[in-house]
Backbone as a chain_set.jsonl record, in Angstrom:
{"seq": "XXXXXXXXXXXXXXXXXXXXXXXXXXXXXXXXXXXXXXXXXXXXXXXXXXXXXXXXXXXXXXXXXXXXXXXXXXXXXXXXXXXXXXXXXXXXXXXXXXXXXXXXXXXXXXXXXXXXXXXXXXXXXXXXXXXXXXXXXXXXXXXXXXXXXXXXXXXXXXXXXXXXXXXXXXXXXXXXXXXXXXXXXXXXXXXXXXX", "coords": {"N": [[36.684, 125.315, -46.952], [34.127, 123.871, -46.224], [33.146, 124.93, -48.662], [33.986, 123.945, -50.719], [33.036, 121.67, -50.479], [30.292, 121.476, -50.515], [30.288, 122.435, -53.077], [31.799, 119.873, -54.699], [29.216, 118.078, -53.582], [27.219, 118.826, -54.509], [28.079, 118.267, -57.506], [28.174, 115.654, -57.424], [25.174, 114.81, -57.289], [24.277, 116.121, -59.487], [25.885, 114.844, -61.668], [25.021, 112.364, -60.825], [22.131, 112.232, -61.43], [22.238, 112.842, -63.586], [23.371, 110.227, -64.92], [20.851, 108.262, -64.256], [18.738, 109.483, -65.609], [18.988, 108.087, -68.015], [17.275, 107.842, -71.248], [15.92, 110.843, -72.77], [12.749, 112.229, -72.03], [10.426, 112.104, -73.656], [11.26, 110.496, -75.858], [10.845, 108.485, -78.904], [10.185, 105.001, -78.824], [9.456, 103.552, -80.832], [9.51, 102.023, -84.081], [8.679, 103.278, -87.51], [6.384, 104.958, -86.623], [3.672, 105.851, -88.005], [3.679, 104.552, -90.302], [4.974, 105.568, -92.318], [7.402, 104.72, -93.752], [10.307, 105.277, -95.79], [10.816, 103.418, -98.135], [8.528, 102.187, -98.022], [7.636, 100.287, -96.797], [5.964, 98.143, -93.367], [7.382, 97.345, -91.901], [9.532, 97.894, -89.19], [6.719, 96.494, -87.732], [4.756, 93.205, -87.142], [3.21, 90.599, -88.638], [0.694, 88.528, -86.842], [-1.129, 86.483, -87.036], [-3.639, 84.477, -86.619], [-5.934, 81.394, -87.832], [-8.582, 82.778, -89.66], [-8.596, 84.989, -89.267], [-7.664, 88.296, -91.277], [-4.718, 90.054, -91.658], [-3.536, 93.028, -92.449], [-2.148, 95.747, -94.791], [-3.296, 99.144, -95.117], [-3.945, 101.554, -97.65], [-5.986, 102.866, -98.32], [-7.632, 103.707, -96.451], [-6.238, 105.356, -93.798], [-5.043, 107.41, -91.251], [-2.85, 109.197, -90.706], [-0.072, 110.136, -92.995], [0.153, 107.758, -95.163], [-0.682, 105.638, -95.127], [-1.921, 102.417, -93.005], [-2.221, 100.315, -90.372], [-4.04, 96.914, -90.922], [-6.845, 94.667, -88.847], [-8.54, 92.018, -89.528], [-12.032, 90.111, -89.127], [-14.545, 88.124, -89.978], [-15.834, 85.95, -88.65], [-17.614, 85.11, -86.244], [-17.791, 83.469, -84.123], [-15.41, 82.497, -83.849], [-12.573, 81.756, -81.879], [-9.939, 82.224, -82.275], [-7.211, 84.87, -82.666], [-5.638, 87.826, -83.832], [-2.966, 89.81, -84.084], [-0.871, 92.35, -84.283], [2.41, 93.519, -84.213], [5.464, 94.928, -82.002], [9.138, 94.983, -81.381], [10.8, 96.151, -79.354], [14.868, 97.43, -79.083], [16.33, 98.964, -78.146], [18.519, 101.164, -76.1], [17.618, 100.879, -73.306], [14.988, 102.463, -71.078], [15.348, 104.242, -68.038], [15.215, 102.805, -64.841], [11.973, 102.692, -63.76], [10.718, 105.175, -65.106], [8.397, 106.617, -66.825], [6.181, 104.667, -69.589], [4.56, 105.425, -72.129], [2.11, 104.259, -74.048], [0.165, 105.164, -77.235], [-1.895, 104.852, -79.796], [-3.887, 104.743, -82.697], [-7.417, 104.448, -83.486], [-9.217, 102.988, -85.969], [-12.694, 101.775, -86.688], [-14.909, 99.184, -88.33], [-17.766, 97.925, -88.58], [-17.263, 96.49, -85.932], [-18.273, 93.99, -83.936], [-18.384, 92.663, -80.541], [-18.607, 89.554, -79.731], [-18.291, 87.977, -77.145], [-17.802, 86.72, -74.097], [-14.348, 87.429, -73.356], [-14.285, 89.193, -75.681], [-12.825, 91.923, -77.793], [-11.384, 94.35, -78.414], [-7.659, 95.87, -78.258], [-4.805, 97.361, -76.956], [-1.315, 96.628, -75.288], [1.378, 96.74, -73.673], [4.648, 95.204, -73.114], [6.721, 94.264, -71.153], [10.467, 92.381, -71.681], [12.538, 90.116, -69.82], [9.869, 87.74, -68.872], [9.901, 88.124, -66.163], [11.722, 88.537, -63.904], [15.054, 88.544, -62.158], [14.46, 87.626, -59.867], [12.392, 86.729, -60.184], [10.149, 87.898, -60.121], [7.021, 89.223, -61.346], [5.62, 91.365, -61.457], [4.2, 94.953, -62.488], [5.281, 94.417, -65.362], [4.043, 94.445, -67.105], [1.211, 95.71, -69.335], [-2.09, 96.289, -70.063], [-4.828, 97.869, -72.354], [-7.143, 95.928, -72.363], [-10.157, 94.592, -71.208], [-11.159, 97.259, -70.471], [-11.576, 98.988, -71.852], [-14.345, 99.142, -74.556], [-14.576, 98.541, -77.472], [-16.579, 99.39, -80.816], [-18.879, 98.917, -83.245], [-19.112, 101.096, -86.303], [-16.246, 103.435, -86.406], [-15.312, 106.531, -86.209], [-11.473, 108.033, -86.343], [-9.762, 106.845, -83.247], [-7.899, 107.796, -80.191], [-6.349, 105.214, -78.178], [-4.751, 105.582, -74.858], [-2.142, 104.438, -73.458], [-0.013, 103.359, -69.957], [2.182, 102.317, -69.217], [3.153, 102.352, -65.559], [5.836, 102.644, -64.0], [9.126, 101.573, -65.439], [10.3, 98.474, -65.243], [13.044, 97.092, -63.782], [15.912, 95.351, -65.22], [15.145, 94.426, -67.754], [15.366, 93.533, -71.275], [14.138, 93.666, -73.759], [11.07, 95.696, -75.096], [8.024, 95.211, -75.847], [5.265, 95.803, -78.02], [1.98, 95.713, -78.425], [-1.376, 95.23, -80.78], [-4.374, 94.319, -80.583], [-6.789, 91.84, -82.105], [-9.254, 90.39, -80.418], [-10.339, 87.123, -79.697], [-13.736, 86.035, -80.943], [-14.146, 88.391, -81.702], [-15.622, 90.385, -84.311], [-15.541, 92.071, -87.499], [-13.687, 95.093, -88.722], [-10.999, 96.445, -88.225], [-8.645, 99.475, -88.037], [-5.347, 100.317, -87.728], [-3.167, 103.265, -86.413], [-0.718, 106.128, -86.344], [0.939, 105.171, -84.189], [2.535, 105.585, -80.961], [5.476, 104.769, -78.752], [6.106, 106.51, -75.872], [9.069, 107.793, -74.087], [8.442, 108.822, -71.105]], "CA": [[36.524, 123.884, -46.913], [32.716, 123.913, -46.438], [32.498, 125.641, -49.883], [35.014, 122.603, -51.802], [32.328, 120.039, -49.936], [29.09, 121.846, -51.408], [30.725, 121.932, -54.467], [31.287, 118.916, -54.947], [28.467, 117.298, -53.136], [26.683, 119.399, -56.104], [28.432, 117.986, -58.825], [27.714, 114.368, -57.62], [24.276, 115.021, -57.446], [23.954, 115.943, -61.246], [26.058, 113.066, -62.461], [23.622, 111.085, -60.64], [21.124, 112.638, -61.868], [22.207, 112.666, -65.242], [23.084, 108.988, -64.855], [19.609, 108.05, -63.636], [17.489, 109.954, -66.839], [18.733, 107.142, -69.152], [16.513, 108.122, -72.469], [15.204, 111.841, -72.31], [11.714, 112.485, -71.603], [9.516, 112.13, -75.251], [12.09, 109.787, -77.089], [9.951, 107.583, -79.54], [10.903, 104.105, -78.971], [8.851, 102.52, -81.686], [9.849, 102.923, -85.58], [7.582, 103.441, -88.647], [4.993, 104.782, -86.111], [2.951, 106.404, -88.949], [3.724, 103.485, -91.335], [5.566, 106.335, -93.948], [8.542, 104.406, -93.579], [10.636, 105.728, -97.614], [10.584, 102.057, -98.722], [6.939, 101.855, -98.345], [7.306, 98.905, -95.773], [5.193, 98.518, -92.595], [8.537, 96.73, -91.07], [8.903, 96.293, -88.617], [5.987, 95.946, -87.598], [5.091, 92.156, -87.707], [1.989, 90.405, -87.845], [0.691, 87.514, -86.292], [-2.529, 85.624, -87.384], [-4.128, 83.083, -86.451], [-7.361, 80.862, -88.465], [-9.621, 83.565, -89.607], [-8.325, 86.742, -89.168], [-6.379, 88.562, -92.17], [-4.188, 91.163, -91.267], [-2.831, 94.193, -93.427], [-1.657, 97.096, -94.4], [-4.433, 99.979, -95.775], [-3.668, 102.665, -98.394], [-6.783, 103.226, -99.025], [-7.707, 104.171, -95.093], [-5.406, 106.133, -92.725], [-5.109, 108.726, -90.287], [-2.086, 110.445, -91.251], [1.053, 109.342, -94.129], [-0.752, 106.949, -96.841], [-0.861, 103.659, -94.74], [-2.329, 101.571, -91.906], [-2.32, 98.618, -90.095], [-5.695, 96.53, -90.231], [-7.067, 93.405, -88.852], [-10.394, 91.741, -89.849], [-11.944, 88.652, -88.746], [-15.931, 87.873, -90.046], [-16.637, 84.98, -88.14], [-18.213, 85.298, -84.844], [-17.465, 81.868, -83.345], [-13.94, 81.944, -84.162], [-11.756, 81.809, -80.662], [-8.187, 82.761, -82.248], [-6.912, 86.375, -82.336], [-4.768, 88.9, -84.653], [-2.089, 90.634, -83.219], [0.384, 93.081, -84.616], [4.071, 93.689, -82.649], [6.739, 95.407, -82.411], [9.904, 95.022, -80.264], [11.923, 97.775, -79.168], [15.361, 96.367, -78.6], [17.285, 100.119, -77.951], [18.845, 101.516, -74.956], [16.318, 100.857, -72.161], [14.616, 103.418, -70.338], [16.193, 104.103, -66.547], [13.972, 102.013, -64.083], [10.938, 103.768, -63.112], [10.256, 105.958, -66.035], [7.106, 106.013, -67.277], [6.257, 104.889, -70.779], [3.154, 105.761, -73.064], [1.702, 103.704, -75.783], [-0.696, 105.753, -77.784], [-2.617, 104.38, -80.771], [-5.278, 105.616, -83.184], [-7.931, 103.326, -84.022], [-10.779, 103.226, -86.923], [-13.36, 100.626, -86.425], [-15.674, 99.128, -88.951], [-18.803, 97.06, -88.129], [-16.89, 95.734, -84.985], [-19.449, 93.598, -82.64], [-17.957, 91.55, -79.657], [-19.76, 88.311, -79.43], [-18.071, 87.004, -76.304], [-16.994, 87.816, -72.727], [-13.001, 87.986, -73.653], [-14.128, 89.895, -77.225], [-12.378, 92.981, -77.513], [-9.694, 95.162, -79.746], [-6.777, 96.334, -77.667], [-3.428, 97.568, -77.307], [-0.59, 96.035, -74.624], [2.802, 96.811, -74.072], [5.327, 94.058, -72.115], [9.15, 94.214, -70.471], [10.721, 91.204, -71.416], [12.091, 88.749, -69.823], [8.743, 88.349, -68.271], [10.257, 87.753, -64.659], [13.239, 89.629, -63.265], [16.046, 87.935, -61.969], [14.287, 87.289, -58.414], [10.904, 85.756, -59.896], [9.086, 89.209, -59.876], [6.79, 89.479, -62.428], [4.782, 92.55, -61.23], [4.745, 95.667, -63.16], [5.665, 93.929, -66.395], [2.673, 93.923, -68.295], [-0.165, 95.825, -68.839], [-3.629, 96.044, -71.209], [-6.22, 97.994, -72.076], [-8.241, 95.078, -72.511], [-11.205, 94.854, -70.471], [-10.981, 99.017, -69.958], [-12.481, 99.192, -73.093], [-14.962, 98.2, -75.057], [-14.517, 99.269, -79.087], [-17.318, 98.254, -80.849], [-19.526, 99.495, -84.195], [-18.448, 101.903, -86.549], [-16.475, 104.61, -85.435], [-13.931, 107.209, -86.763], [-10.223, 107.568, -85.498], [-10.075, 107.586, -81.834], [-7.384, 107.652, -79.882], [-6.131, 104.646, -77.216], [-3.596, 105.52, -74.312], [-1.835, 102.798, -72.107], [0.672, 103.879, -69.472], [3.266, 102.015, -68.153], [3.295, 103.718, -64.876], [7.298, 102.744, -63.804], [9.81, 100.737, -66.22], [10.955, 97.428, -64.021], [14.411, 96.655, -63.936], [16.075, 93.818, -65.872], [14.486, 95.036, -69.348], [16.243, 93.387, -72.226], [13.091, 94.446, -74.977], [9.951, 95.854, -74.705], [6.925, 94.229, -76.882], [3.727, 96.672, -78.222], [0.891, 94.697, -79.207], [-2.276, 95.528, -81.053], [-5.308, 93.218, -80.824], [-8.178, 91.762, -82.468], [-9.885, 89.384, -79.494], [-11.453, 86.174, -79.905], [-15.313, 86.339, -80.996], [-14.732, 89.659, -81.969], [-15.713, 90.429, -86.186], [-15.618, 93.838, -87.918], [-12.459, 95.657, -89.189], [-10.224, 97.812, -87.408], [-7.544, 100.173, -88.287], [-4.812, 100.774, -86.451], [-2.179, 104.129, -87.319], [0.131, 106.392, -85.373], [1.561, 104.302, -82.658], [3.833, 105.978, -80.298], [5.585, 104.66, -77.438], [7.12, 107.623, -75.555], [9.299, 107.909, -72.712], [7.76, 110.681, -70.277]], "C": [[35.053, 123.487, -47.126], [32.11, 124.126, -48.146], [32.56, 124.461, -50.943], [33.731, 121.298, -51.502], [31.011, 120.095, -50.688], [29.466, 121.656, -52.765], [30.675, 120.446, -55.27], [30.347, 117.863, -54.187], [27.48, 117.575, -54.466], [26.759, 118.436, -57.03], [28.53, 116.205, -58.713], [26.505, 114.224, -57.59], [23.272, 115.149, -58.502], [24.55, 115.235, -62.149], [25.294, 112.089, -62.103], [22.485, 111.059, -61.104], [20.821, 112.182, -63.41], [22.79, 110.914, -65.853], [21.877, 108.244, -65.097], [19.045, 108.052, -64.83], [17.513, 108.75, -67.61], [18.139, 107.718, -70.202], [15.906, 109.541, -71.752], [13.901, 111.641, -72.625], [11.304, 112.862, -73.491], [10.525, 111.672, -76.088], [10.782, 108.898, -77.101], [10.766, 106.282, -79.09], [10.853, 102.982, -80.145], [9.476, 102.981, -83.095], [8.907, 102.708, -86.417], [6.113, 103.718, -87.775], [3.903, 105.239, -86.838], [2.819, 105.487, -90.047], [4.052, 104.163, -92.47], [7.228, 105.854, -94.116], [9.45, 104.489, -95.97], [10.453, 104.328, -98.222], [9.517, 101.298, -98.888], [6.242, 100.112, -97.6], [6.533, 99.397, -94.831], [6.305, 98.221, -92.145], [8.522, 98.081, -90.248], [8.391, 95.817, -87.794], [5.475, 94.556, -87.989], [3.959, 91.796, -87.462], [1.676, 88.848, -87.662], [-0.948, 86.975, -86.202], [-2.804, 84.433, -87.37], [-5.185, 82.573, -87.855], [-8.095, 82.105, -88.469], [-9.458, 84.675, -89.437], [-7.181, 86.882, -90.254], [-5.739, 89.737, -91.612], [-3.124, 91.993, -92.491], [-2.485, 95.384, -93.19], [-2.456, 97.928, -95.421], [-3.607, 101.155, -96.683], [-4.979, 103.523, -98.972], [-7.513, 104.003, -97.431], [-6.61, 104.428, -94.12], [-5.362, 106.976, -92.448], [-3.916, 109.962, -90.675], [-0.74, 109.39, -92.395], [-0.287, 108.682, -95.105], [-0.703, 105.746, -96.27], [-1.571, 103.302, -92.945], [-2.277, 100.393, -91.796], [-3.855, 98.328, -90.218], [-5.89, 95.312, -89.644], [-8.654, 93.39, -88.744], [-10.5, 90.303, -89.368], [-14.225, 88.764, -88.785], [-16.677, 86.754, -89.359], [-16.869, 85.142, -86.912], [-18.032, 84.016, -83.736], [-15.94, 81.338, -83.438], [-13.326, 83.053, -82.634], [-10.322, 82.308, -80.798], [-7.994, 84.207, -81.926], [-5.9, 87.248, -83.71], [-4.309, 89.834, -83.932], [-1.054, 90.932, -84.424], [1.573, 93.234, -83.352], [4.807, 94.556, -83.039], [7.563, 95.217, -81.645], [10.717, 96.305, -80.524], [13.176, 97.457, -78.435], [17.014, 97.759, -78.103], [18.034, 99.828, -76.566], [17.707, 101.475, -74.11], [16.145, 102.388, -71.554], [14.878, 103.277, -68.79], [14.541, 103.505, -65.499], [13.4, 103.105, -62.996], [10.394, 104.987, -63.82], [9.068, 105.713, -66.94], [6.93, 105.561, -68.791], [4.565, 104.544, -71.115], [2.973, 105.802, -73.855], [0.253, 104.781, -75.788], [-0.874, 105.216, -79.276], [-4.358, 104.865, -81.308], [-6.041, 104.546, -83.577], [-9.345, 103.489, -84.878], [-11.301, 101.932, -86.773], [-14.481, 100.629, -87.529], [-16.875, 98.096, -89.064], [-18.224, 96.158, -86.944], [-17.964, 95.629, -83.765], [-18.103, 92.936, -81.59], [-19.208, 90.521, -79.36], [-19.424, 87.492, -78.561], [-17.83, 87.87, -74.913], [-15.579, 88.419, -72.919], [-13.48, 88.9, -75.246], [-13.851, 91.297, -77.031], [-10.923, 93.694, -78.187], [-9.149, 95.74, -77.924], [-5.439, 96.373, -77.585], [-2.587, 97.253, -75.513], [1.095, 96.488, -74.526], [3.611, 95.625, -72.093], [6.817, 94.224, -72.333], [9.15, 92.509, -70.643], [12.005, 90.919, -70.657], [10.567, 88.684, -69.023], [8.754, 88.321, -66.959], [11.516, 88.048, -64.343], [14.201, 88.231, -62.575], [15.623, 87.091, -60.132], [13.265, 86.715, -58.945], [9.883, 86.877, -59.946], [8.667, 89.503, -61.305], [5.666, 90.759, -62.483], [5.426, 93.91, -62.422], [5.634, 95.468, -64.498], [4.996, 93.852, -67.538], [1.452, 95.035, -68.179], [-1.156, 96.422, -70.318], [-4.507, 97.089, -71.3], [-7.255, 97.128, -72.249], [-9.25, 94.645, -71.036], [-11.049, 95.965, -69.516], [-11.815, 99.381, -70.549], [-13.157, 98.658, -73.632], [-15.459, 98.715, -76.391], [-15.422, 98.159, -79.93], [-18.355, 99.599, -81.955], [-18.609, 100.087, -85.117], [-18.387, 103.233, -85.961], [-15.23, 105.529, -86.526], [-12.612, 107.093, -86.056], [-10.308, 108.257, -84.255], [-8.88, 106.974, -81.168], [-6.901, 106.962, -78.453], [-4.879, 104.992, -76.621], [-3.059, 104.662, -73.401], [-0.621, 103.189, -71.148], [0.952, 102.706, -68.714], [4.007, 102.694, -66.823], [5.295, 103.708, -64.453], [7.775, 101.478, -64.695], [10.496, 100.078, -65.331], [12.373, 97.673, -64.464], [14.758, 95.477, -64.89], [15.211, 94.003, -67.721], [15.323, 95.033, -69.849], [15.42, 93.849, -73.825], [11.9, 94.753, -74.198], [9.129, 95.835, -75.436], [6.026, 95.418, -76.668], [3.295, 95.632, -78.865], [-0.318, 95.242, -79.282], [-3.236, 94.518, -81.39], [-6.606, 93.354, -81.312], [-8.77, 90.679, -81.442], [-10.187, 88.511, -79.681], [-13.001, 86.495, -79.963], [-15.302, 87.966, -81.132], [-14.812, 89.863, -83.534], [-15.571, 91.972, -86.548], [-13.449, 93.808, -88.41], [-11.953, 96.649, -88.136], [-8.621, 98.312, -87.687], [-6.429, 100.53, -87.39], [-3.512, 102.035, -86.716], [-1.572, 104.985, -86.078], [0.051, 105.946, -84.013], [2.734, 104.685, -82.689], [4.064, 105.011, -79.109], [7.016, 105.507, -77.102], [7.931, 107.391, -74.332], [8.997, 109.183, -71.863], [8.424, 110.582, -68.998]], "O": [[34.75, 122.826, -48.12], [31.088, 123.685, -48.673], [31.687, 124.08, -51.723], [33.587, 120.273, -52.17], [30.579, 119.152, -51.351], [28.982, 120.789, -53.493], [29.875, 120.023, -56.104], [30.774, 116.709, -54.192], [27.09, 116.709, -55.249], [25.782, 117.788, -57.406], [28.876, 115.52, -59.676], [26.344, 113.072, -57.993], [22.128, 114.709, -58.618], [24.055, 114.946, -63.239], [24.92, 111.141, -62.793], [21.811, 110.035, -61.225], [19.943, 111.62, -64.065], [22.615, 110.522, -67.007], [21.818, 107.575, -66.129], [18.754, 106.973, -65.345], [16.451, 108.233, -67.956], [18.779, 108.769, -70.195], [15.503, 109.569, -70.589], [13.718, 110.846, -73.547], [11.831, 113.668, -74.258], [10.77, 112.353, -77.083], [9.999, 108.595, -76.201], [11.984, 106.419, -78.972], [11.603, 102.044, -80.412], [9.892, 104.128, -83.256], [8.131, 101.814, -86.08], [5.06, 103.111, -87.968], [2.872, 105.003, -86.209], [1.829, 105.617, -90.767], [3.675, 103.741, -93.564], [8.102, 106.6, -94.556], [9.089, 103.884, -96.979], [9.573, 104.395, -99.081], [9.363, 100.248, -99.513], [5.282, 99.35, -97.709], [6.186, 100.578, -94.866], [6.62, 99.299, -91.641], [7.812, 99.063, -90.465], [8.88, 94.969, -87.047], [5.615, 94.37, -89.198], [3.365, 92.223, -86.471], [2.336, 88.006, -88.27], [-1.721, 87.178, -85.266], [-2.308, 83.495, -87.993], [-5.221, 83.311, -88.84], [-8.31, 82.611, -87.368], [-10.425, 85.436, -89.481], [-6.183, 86.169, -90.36], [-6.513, 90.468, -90.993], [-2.209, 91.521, -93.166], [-2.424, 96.03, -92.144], [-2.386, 97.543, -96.588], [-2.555, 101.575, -96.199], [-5.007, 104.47, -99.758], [-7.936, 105.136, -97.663], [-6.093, 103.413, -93.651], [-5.639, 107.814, -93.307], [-4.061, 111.171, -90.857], [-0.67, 108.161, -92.426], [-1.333, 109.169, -95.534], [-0.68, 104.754, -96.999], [-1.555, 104.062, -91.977], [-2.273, 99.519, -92.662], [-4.747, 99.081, -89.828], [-4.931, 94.587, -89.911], [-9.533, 94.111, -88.272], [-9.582, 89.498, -89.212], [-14.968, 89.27, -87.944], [-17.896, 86.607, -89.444], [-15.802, 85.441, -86.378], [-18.274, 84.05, -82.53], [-15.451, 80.232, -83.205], [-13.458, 84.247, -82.361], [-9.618, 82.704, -79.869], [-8.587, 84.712, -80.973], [-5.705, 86.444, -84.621], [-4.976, 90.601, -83.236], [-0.567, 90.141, -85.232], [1.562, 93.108, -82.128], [4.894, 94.98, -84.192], [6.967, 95.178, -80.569], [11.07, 97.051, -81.438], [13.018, 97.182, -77.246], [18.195, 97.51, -77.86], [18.169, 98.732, -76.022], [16.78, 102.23, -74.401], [17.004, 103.27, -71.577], [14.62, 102.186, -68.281], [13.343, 103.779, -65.553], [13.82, 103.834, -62.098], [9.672, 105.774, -63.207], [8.89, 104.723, -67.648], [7.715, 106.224, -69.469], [3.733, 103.79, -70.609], [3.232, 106.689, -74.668], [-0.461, 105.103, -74.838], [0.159, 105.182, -79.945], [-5.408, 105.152, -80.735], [-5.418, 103.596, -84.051], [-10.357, 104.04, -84.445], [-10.533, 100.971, -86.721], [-15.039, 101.693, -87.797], [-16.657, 97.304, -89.981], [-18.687, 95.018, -86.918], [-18.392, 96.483, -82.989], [-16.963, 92.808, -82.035], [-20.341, 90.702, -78.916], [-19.857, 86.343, -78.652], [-17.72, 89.076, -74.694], [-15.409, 89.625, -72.741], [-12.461, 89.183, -75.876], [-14.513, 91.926, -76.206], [-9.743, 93.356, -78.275], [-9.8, 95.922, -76.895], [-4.803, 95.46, -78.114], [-3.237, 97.636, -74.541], [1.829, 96.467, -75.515], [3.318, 95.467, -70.908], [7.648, 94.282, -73.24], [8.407, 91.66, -70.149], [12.804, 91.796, -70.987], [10.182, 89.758, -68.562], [7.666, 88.481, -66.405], [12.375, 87.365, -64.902], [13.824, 87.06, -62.63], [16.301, 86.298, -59.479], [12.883, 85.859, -58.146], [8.703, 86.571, -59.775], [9.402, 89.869, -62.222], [4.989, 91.01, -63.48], [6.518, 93.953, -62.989], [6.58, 96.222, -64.727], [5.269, 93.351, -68.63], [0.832, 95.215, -67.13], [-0.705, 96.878, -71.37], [-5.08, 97.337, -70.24], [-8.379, 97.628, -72.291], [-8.742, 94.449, -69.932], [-10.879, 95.898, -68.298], [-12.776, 100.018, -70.119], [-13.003, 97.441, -73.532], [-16.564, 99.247, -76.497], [-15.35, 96.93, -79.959], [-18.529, 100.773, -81.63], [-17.415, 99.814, -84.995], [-19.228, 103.952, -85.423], [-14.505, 105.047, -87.396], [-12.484, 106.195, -85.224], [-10.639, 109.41, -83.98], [-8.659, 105.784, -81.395], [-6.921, 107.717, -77.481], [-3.868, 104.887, -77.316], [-3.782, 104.196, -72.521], [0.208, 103.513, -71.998], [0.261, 102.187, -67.837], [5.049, 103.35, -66.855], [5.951, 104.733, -64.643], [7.062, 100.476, -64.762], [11.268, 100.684, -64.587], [12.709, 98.387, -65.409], [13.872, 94.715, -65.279], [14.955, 93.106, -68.523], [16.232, 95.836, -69.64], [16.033, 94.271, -74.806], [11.634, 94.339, -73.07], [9.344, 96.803, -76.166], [5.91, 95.998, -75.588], [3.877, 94.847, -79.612], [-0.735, 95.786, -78.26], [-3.042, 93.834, -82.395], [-7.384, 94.301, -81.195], [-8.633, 89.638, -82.083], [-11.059, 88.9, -80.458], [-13.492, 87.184, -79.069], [-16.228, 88.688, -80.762], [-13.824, 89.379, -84.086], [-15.511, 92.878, -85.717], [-12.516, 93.006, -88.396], [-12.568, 97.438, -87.418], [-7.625, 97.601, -87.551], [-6.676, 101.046, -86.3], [-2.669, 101.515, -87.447], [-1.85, 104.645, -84.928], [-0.661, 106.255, -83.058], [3.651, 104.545, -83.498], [3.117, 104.492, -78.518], [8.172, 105.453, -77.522], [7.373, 106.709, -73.473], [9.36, 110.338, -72.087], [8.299, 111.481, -68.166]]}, "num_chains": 1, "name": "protein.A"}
């Protein structure tokens, strides 16, 4: 009797278990993270420019495949921003699993000419407030961690989502150019893993 109870106390233990994992440990969630997508799109990646900043896609600079993202912005007094995205609209990751954006970044005469000026990468659970009002653990930046700035070669940014909230219907990557910040910057393999 004892033996029938271990048994299955066991074997609910690793359906729970195996419940629980949701997404195994190093699924990509992002697509075209290299930008070698066969159709020679960046999709879908999307970009989002304001006044003064152009944003593209490089063939003539990248880290690995034949493409990159860039965003530029020469004016020094200009307050808007350039942002790239992506949503990730899969199977969610089981709440409390960590996830880790990684991004390569080439920089080319980039000054910051303000207090907020600053390149950086973001990743966000949407909705942005759970079903109780809780908006903790929903968001988070390397912006003001870092401070990317001159020319530089490709260097690699990591951002860790330390636990995945609950209530996660997408999850948003974002790559920024700051307000008051000028120069060029590249942006090329972007992962976001589940670990």
């Amino acid at each position: 009797m004892i033996r029938i109870y271990l048994i299955v106390l066991i074997s609910a233990f690793f359906i729970r278990c195996t419940m629980d994992d949701g997404l195994p440990a190093n699924t990509q969630l992002l697509e075209n993270p290299d930008l070698a997508s066969s159709d020679g799109s960046i999709s879908p990646w999307m970009a989002f420019s304001e006044p003064g900043f152009t944003l593209g896609s490089s063939t003539e600079v990248f880290r690995s495949s034949n493409r990159s993202l860039f965003i530029e912005n020469r004016d020094s007094l200009n307050t808007n921003s350039g942002t790239w995205r992506q949503s990730y609209n899969g199977p969610m990751p089981s709440k409390g699993r960590k996830l880790v954006l990684r991004a390569f970044l080439k920089g080319e005469d980039v000054a910051l000419k303000g207090a907020e000026s600053n390149v950086y990468i973001s990743i966000r659970a949407f909705p942005v407030e759970d079903s109780k009002g809780n908006t903790f653990g929903r968001y988070v930046t390397t912006q003001n961690q870092i401070g990317v700035s001159g020319t530089f070669d490709w260097t690699q940014l990591r951002l860790t989502l330390p636990n995945t909230p609950e209530e996660v219907d997408n999850i948003v990557v974002y790559l920024v150019m700051g307000s008051r910040t000028t120069g060029k910057i590249y942006f090329d393999d972007i992962t976001l893993t589940v670990e």
